[in-house]
Each structure stands twice: as structure tokens, then as C-alpha cells.
BAFI-3210 file (N, C-alpha, C; in Angstrom, 3 decimals, decimal comma, padded with zeros to 6 digits):
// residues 75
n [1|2|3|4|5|6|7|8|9|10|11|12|13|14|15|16|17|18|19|20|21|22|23|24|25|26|27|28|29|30|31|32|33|34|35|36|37|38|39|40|41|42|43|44|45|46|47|48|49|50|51|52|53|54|55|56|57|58|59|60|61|62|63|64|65|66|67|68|69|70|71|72|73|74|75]
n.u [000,846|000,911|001,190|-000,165|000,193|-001,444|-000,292|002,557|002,612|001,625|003,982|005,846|004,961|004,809|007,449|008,758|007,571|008,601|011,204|010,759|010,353|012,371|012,579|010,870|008,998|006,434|005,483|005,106|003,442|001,175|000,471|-000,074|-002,500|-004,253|-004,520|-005,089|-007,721|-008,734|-008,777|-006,088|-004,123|-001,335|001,310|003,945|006,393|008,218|009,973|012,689|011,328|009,659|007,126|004,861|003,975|001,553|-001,430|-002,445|-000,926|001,230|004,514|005,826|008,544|011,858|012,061|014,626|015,581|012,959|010,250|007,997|004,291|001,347|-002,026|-005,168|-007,907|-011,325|-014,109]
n.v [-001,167|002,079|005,590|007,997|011,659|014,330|017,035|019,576|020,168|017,568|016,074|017,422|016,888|013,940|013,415|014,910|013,019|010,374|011,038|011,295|008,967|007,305|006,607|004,723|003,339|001,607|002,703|005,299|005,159|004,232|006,084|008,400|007,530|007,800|010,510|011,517|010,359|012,087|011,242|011,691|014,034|015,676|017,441|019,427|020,652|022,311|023,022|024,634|027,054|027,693|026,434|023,924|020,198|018,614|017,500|014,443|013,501|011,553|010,787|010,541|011,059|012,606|015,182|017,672|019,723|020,011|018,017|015,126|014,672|012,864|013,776|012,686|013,100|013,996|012,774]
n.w [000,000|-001,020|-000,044|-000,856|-002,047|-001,715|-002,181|-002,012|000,574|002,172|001,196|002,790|005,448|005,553|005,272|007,406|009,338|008,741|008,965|012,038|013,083|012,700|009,582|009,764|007,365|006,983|009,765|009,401|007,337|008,343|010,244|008,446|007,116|009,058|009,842|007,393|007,755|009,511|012,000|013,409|014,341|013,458|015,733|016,124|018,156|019,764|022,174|023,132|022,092|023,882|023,680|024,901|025,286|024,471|026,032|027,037|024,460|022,013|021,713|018,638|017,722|017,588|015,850|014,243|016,405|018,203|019,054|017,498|017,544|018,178|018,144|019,457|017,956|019,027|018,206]
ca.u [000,000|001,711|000,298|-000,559|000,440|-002,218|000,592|003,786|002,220|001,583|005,595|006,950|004,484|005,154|009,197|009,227|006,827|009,457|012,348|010,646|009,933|013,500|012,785|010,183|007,786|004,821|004,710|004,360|002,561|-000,197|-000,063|-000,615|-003,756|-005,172|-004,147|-005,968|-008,575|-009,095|-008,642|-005,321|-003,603|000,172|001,905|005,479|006,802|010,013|010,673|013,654|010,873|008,758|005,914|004,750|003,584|-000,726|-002,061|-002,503|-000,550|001,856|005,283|006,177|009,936|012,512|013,074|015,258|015,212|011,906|009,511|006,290|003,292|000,516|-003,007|-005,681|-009,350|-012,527|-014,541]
ca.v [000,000|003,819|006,797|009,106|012,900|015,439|018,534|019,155|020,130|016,587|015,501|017,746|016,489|012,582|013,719|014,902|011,772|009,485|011,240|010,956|007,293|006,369|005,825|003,201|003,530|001,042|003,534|006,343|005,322|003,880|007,493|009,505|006,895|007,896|012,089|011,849|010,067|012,882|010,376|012,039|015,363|015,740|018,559|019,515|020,894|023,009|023,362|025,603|028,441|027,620|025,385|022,561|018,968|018,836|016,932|013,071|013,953|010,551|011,163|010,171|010,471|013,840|016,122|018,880|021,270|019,876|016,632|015,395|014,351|012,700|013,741|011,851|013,782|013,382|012,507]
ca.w [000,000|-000,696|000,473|-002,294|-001,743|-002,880|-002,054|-001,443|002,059|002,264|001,236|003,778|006,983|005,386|005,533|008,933|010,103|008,496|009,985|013,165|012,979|012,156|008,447|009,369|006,738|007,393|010,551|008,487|006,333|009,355|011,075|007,516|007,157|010,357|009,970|005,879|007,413|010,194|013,622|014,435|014,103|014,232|016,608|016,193|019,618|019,717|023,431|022,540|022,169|024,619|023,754|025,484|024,703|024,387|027,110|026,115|023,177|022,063|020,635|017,487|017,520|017,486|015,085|014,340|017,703|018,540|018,574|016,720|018,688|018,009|019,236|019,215|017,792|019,585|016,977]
c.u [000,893|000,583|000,485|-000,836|-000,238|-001,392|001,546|003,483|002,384|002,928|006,207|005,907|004,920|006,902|009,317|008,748|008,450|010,823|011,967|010,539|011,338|013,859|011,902|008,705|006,306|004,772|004,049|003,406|000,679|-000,428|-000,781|-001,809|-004,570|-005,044|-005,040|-007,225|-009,528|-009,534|-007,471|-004,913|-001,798|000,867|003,318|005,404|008,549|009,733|011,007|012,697|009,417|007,520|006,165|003,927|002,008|-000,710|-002,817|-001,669|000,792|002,794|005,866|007,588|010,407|012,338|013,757|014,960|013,605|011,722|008,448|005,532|002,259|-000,903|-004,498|-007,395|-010,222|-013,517|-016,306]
c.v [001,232|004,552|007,813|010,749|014,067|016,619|018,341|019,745|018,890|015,729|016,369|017,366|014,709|012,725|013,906|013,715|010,795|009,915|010,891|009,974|006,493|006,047|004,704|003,697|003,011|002,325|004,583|006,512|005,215|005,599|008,601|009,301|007,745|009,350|012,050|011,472|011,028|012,245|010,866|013,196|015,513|017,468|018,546|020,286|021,338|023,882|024,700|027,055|028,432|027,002|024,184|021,192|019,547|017,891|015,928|013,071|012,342|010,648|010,393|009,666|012,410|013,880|017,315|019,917|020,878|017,940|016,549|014,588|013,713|012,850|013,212|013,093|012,869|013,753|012,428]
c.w [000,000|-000,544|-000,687|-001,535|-002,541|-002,789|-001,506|000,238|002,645|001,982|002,402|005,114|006,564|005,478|006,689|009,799|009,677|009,449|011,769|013,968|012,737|010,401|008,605|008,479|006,790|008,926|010,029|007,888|007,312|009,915|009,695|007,007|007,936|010,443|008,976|007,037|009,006|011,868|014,558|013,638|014,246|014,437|016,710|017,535|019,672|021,293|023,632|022,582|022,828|024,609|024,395|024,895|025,231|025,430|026,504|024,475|023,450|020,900|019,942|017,582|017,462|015,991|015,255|015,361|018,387|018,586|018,029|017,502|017,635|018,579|018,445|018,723|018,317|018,515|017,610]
res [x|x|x|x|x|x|x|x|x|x|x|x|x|x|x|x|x|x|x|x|x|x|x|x|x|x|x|x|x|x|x|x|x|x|x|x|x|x|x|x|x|x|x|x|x|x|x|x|x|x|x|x|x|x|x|x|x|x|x|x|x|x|x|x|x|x|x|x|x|x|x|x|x|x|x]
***
């Protein structure tokens, strides 16, 4: 199964997911499922300038100066 990119909006949040994941792509690809299909939201988090993690929020993996989060929508 690939994940099909309607914008390059959509290559640079699937680039930072991957970086954040290690490079593991079946993760990626399961979290960009569940973000298209409007069940989760992803939250970058750069410390460094003062933001904080969301509350229940479940992290992904680092990136650059920051981390990415996952939060869950109440649907």
C-alpha cells in the first residue's frame, strides 16, 4: 500500500513523520492513514521556544530542535 500525496504540504508532513519514525515507513505510512482520514492530528513541539507537549498527546519520535506528537481527535 503507498500513500498518495495530494501537495507538497503533504511531502513535507510525510518527511518529517518518516524522519521521526526512524525511516520506518509502514509507521508512516499507518499514522498519515489515520491524519488523511481525520482520527489524528500531528503537533510539532520546539521546546527551545517555549511550547509545550498537548495533554494526552503521544510522541512520534525527534526532530530537528523539537519533537512530533501525536493527538488523538474526539470525533
Amino acid at each position: 500500500m503507498g500513500v498518495i500525496y495530494d501537495s507538497f504540504k503533504d511531502k513535507q508532513l510525510a518527511g518529517l513523520i518518516l524522519y521521526a519514525t526512524l525511516h520506518d515507513m509502514q509507521k508512516t505510512e499507518s499514522i498519515l492513514e489515520q491524519v488523511n482520514s481525520g482520527n489524528l492530528k500531528i503537533v510539532p513541539v520546539y521546546p527551545g521556544m517555549g511550547e509545550k507537549v498537548p495533554k494526552n498527546a503521544e510522541c512520534i519520535g525527534s526532530i530537528m530542535d523539537g519533537a512530533l506528537y501525536l493527538l488523538k481527535l474526539i470525533n
